[in-house]
FIBA-280326 format. One record per residue (C-alpha): residue number from 1; residue in one letter; x, y, z. Coordinates in pm, whole numbers, plus 50000, padded with zeros to 5 digits. Each point is the difference from the previous one (the first is absolute). Layout:
(NUM "A" (X Y Z)) ...
END
This chain:
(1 "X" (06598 92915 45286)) (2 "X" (49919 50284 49772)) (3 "X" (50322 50195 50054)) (4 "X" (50185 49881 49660)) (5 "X" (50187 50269 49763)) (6 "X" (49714 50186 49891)) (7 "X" (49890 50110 50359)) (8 "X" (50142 50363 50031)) (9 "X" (49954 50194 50346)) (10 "X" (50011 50375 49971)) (11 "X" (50094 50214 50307)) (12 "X" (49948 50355 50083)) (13 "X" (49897 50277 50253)) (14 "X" (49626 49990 50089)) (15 "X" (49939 50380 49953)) (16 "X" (49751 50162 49732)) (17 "X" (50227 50140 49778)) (18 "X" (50122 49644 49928)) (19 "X" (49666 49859 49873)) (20 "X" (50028 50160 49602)) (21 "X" (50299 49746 49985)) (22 "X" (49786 49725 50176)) (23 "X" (49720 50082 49732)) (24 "X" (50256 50051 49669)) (25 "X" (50180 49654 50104)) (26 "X" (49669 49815 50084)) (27 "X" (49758 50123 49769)) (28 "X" (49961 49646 49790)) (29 "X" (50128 49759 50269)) (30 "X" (49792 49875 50191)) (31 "X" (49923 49829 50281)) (32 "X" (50258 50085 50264)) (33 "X" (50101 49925 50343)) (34 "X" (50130 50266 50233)) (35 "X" (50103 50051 50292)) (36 "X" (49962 50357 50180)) (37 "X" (50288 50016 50344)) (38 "X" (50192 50193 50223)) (39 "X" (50251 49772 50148)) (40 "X" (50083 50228 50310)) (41 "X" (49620 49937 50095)) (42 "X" (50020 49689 49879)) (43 "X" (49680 50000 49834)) (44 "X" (49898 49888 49682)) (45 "X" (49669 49994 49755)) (46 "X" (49988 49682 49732)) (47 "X" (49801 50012 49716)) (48 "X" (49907 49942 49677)) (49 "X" (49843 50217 49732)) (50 "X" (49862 49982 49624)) (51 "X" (50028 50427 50014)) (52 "X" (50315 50097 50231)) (53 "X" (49981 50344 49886)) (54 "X" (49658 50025 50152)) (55 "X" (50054 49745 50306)) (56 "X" (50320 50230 50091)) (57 "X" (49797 50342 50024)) (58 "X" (49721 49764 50178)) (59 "X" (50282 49987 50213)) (60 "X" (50145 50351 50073)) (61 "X" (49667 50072 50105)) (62 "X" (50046 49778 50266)) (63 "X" (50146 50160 50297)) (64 "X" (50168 49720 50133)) (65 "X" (50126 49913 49697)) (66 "X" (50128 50287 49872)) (67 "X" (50248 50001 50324)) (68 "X" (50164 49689 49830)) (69 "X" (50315 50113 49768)) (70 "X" (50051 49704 49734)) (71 "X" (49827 49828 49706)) (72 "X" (50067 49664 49855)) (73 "X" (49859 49901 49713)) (74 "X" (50032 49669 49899)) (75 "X" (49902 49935 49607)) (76 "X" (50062 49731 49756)) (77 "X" (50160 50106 49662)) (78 "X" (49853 49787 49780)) (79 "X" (49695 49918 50101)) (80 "X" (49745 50274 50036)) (81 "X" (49696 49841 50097)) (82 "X" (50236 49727 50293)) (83 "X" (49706 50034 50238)) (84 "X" (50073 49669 50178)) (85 "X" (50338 50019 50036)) (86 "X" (49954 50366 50157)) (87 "X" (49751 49896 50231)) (88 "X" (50199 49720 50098)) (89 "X" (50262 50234 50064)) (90 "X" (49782 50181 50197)) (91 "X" (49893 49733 50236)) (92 "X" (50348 49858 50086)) (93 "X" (50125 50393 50089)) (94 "X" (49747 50048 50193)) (95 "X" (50041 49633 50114)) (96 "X" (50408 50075 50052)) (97 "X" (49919 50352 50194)) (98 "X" (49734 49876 50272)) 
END
């Protein structure tokens, strides 16, 4: 399993004004898993992303998704290029949450 020290998983609001953070923490690590929810409507968008700045305003554009009101990004310290392992990641979430 990929989830070994170096796996980090960053947490905030899923509103606009958080997304100069999202691109000033993210702006050389890359790829990432995330995970867009609300847990009161118990829905949830997994997915993974070489450019989360851009995949996250792809994403407020999206009505449906803009209703949801946390981000998860899931990122590997040391390894900026972990494409595998995040994609594995991926899968089993997505695997874990159907």
């Amino acid at each position: 399993m990929i989830f070994k020290q170096e796996t980090q998983i960053l947490k905030c609001t899923f509103e606009k004004e958080h997304f100069s953070k999202v691109k000033a923490a993210f702006k050389d690590r890359w790829p990432v898993v995330y995970i867009i929810e609300d847990d009161e409507k118990g829905q949830a968008y997994i997915g993974e992303s070489t450019n989360i700045c851009t995949r996250i305003c792809d994403h407020w554009n999206n009505t449906e998704r803009r209703a949801l009101k946390n981000i998860y990004i899931i990122f590997n310290l040391k390894s900026a290029s972990n494409l595998n392992g995040n994609l594995n990641c991926s899968k089993e979430l997505e695997h874990y949450a159907s």
